[in-house]
Structure formats: structure tokens, C-alpha cells
C-alpha positions in Angstrom: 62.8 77.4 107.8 59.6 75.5 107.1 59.3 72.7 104.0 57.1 75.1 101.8 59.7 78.0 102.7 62.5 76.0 101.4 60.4 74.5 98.2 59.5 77.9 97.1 63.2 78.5 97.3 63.9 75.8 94.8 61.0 77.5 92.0 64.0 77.8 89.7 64.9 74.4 90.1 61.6 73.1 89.3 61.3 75.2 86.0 64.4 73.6 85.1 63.2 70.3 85.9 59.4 71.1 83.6 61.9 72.4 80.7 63.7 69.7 80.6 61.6 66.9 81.6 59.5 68.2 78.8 62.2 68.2 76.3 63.0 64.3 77.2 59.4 63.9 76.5 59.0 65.8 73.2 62.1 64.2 71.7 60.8 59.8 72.8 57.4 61.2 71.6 58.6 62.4 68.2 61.3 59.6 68.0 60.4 57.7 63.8 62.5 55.2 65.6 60.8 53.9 68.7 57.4 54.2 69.7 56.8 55.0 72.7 52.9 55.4 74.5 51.7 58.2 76.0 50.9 56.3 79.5 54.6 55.2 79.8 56.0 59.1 79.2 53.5 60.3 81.5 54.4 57.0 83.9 58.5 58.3 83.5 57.3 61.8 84.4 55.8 60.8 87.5 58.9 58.9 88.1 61.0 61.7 88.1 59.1 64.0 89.6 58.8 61.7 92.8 62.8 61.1 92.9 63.0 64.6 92.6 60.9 65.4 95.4 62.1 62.7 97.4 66.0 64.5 96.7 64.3 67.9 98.2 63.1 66.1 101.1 66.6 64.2 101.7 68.2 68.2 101.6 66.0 69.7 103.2 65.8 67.3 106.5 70.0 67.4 106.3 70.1 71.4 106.2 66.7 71.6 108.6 69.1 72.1 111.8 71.5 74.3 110.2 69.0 77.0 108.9 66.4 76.2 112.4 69.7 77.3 114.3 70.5 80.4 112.0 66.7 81.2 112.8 67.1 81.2 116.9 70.5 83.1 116.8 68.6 85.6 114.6 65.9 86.3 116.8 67.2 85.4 120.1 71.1 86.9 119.0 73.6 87.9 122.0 76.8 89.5 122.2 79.2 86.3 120.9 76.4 84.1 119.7 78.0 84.8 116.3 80.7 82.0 117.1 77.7 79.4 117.9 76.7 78.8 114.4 76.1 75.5 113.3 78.6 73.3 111.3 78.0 74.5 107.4 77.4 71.4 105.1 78.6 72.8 101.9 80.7 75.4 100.5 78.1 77.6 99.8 77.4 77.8 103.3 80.7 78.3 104.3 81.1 81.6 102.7 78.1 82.7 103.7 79.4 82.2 107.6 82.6 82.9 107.0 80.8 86.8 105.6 78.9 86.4 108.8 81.3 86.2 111.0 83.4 89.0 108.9 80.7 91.6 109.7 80.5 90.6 113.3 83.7 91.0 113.8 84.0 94.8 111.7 80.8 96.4 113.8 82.2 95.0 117.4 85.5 96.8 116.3 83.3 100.2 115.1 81.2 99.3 118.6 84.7 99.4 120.3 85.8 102.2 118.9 83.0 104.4 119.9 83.0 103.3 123.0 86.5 104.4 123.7 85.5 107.5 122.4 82.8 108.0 124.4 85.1 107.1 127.7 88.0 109.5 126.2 85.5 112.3 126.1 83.7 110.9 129.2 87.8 111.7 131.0 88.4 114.9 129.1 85.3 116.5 130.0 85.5 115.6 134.0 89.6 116.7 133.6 88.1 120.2 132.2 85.7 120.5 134.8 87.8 120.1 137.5 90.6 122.4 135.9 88.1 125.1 135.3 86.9 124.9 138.5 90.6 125.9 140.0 90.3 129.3 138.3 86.9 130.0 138.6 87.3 129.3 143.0 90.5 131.5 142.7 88.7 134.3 141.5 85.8 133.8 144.3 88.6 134.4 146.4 90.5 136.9 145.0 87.1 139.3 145.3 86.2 137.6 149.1 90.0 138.4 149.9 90.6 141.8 148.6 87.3 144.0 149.7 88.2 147.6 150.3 91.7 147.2 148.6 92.5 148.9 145.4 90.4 147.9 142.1 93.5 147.6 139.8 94.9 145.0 142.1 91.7 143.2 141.8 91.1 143.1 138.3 94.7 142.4 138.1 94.1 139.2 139.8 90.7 138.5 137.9 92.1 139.1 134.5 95.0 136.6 135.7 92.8 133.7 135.9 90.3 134.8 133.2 93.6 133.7 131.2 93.5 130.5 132.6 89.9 129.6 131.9 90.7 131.3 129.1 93.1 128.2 127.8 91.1 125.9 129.4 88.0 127.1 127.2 90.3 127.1 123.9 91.4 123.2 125.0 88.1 121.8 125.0 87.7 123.7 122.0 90.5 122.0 119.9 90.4 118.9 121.5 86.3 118.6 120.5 87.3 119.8 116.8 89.8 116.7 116.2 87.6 114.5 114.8 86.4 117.1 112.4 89.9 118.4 111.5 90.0 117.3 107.7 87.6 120.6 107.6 89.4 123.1 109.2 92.9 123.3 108.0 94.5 124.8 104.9 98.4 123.9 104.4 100.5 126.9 103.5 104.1 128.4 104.0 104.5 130.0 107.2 107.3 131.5 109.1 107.7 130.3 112.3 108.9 133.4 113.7 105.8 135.1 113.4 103.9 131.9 115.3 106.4 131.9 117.9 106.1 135.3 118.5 102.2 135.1 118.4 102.5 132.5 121.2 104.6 134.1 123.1 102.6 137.3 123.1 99.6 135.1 124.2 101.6 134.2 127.6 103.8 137.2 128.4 102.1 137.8 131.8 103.2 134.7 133.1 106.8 135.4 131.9 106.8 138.7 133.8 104.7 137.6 136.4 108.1 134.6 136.7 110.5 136.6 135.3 111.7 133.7 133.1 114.0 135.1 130.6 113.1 133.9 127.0 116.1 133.8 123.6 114.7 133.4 120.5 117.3 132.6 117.7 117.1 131.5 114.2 113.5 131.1 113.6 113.3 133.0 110.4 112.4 129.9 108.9 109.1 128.6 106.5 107.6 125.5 106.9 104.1 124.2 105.0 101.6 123.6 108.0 98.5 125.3 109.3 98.6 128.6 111.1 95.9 127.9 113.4 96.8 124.7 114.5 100.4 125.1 115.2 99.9 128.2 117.3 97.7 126.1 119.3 100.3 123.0 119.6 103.3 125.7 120.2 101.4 127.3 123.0 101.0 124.4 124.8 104.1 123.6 124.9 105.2 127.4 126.0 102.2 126.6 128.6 103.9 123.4 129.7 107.6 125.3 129.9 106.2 128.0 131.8 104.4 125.8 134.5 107.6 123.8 135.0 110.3 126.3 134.6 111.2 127.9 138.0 111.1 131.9 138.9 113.6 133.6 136.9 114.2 130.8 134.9 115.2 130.0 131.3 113.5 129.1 127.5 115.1 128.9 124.4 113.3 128.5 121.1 115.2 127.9 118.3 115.4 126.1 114.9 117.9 123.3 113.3 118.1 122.0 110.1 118.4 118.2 109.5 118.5 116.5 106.4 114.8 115.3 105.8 113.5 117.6 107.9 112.9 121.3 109.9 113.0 121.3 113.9 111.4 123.8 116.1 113.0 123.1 119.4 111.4 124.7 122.8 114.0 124.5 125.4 113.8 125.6 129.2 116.0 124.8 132.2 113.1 124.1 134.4 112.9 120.6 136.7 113.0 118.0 133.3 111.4 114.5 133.2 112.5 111.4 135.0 113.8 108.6 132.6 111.1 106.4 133.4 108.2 108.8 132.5 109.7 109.8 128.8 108.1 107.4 126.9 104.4 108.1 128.5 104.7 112.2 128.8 102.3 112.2 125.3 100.0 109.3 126.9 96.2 111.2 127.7 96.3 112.0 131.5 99.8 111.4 132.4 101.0 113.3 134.8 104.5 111.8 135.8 106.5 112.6 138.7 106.3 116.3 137.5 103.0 116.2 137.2 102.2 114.6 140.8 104.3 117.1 142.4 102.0 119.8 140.4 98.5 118.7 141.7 97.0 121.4 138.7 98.2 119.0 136.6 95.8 116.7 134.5 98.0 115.1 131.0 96.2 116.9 128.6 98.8 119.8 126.9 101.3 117.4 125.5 98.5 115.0 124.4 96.5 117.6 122.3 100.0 118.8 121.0 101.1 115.4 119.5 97.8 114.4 118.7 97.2 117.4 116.2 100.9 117.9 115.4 100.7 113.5 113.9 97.7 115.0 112.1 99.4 117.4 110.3 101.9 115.5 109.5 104.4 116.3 112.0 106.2 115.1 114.9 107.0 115.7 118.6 109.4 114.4 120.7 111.0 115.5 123.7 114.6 115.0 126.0 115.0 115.5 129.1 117.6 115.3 132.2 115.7 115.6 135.4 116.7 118.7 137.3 118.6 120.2 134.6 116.4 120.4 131.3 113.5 119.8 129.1 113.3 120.0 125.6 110.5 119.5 123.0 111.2 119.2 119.5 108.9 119.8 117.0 109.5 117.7 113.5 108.4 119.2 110.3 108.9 116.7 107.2 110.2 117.3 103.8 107.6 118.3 101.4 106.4 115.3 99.5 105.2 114.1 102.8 102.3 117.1 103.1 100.4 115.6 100.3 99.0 112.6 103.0 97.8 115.4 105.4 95.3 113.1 107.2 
């Protein structure tokens, strides 16, 4: 900050000083008392006014550094420069870094954070790709393998994993609406039969196709959620059960009532979850044991499932004995919770 910058900073303080200064000199001019000549008042004025420009001087050279620093970070500013302020002299100057620094510190956290989403998305998208590819080369094959056999037993095979980039395509679909979801939901009762049985429906070739044996008891039951979004977290799920679950194998889906809240439970006897990989089964991209043995497998089901189940205000957790059993629960709260949808 040059001189003149930092006197025409002080324009109030001058006014001040000429109001006042010409106050003092009114009142020793009109004074019955004393008499005082006009050489001497204009002789105190001058007085003044060079102590008060002598004070300026004395401030400005002790800020000069402070504010000449300020002005090279400003134009020359890098990534933690922030922290490399000068020393503040005053308190006034204090705050003003201490907001500094406050803002510095919010937009490297928003910076952050879009970052991270850009690297999640970055992940999801080359996950998708290289799912939808695995369909996409089956059917290739299906039509290279199968020339002169009969059409039904082609299109059989085609509309097989059509269904597959079919929940691929619905995945990517859901998982790019998150961020948007506080748009596109509407809370009501719904049965959960009707859902279960909707999902269900959406995956009965791969029951018959595995001739996994499916019970459904108890689900007559209403919670408050949204249609659309808990088809999609209980059909992944199913998906999950079904991948896992061996040929002529087991799921259960049933309902239990606990004090503060309703459970969906999604039970199959398929291989289960080693103890160690519990905890991380909703992490993005964890596979697990399970999931290693299953090179298909990318992580994504389970995370897409918790992540808009915790949005709508619900829970999932799962138990598991490895070799014996799986089973995902599904938490529905009591109803004063609902009205902190986020």
C-alpha cells in the first residue's frame, strides 16, 4: 500500500481533526476571558496538524510490511500461502486474519470435497464400464456361438443379458440421481409386500434359471418411505442374494417387529461373509473374499443400497456366518424420525 493510498484511507480522520481543530479554535477566539491573536491560533493549528501527520507517518511505516506482504500473497497467492501472513499489530487486524484464514480453510474443504467427488464418479464410471462390458461380450458370443441353432435359444440368451445391462443401466442411473435426491422422493405408507413382490418379479429368471427356492412370510406390513427408492435398494439386495446363493438354494424375506422400529430381513443360505470383511461389505468397491472369488464383482450393490436407504432415513445392516448364511436387514424408524428426511 503506497503513502497516498493509506492517507486517503484516513479522509475521515482528517474531517474529524478540521471539526474539531476548528472548534478549539472558535471557542480561544471567542473566549471574553483571554485574548488570544490570530497568528498564535493559526501557529497551534500548524502545530497540530504537523504532529498529526507525523503520527500517520509513525503508523503507516509500522503497518507498511504487514499490508506490502498482504499485497504479494494477493497477487502472487499459492496453495498454503494463507498460513504465511505477517504478524498482525493490532486487534483489528487480527480478526481480519483470523476471517482470512476462516475462508481458506471453508473453500479447501468445498475444493476437497469436489474433488472426491469427481474421483468417486471418476471409479464408478470405469466400474460400469467394465461391468457393461461383461454382458455386452456375452452376447457377441452368444450370436458367434449359436449360428444355425434355434432362434428361441438365442434370444433366450440375448434377453438373459439384456437384463443384466439392464441393472447395470438403472445403477448408474440411481447412483448419478443421489446428489439430486431431495427432488425426487415423496414419503408415503407403503406395504412392503407389494415392493417385495415387485422385486422379486424383476429377477424371477434368475431364480428359475438357479432354482433357488424363495419363502415370503409376514410382509403385510406398512412403513412411510419412497416407493421408487426402496424397490431399487431391495433389488439389490435380492441381486446380491441371488449372485451368492448356490443352485437350488434358499432366501427368505420376512418382517419383525422391534420396539422403535420395523425390519425387513432378506435372508439366503448362500456362502455368507467372513468376519473380517463385515464391517467394510457397505464400503464403495469392496469386494471381500466373496467378492474375489466372484471376479464379476465390483462393491457397488450394497453401497448404493445403504447410501440411499441412510437418505431416507433408514438403516442396513447385515449378519453373516461364512458358509452357512447371509442376512440383510433393512431398519425402518419410528415415525417422528421421517420428518428429517435428508
Amino acid at each position: 500500500m503506497k503513502f497516498s493510498e493509506f492517507i486517503r484511507d484516513k479522509k475521515y480522520m482528517f474531517l474529524f481533526y478540521l471539526v474539531l481543530m476548528s472548534l478549539i479554535s472558535l471557542i480561544l477566539y471567542l473566549d471574553p476571558t483571554r485574548r488570544i491573536d490570530v497568528q498564535n491560533l493559526i501557529y497551534l493549528n500548524f502545530i497540530s496538524l504537523v504532529l498529526l501527520l507525523i503520527y500517520l507517518v509513525g503508523e503507516y511505516l509500522i503497518h507498511r510490511r504487514f499490508y506490502q506482504t498482504i499485497e504479494y500473497i494477493a497477487d502472487e497467492i499459492e496453495k498454503d500461502q494463507i498460513y504465511s501472513l505477517p504478524q498482525p499489530n493490532n486487534c483489528e487486524q487480527k480478526l481480519y486474519l483470523r476471517l482470512l484464514e476462516k475462508i481458506w480453510d471453508g473453500q479447501n474443504q468445498q475444493l476437497e470435497g469436489l474433488y472426491q467427488d469427481k474421483r468417486d464418479n471418476l471409479d464408478f464410471v470405469t466400474s460400469w464400464v467394465h461391468e457393461i462390458k461383461t454382458p455386452i461380450a456375452a452376447s457377441r458370443l452368444v450370436i458367434e456361438n449359436n449360428t444355425g441353432k434355434p432362434m428361441v435359444n438365442i434370444l433366450e440368451s440375448l434377453e438373459e443379458e439384456l437384463d443384466k445391462i439392464e441393472v447395470h443401466v438403472e445403477r448408474a442411473l440411481y447412483y448419478a440421481r443421489i446428489d439430486a435426491f431431495h427432488k425426487d422422493y415423496f414419503i408415503s405408507e407403503v406395504c412392503l409386500e407389494q415392493v417385495v413382490k415387485t422385486a422379486v418379479k424383476k429377477n424371477a429368471k434368475t431364480f428359475v434359471h438357479k432354482k433357488i427356492g424363495l419363502d415370503l412370510e409376514d410382509l403385510d406390513l406398512n412403513v412411510l418411505t419412497d416407493r421408487k427408492w426402496l424397490l431399487f435398494i431391495i433389488d439389490q439386495i435380492l441381486i446380491n442374494s441371488l449372485k451368492y446363493t448356490a443352485y437350488a438354494g434358499r432366501i427368505k424375506v420376512y418382517t419383525k417387529l422391534e420396539t422403535n422400529e420395523k425390519q425387513l430381513i432378506i435372508e439366503d443360505n448362500g456362502i455368507g461373509i467372513k468376519f473380517e470383511d463385515l464391517a467394510r461389505v457397505f464400503d464403495k468397491g469392496f469386494t471381500g473374499y466373496t467378492g474375489r472369488e466372484d471376479y464379476k464383482s465390483t462393491g457397488l450393490g450394497l453401497y448404493l443400497a445403504r447410501m440411499l436407504a441412510q437418505k431416507l432415513k433408514h438403516d442396513i445392516s447385515i449378519e453373516s456366518v461364512f458358509g452357512e448364511y447371509t442376512k440383510v436387514i433393512i431398519h425402518f424408524p419410528k415415525l417422528n424420525d421421517y420428518m428429517n428426511v435428508t
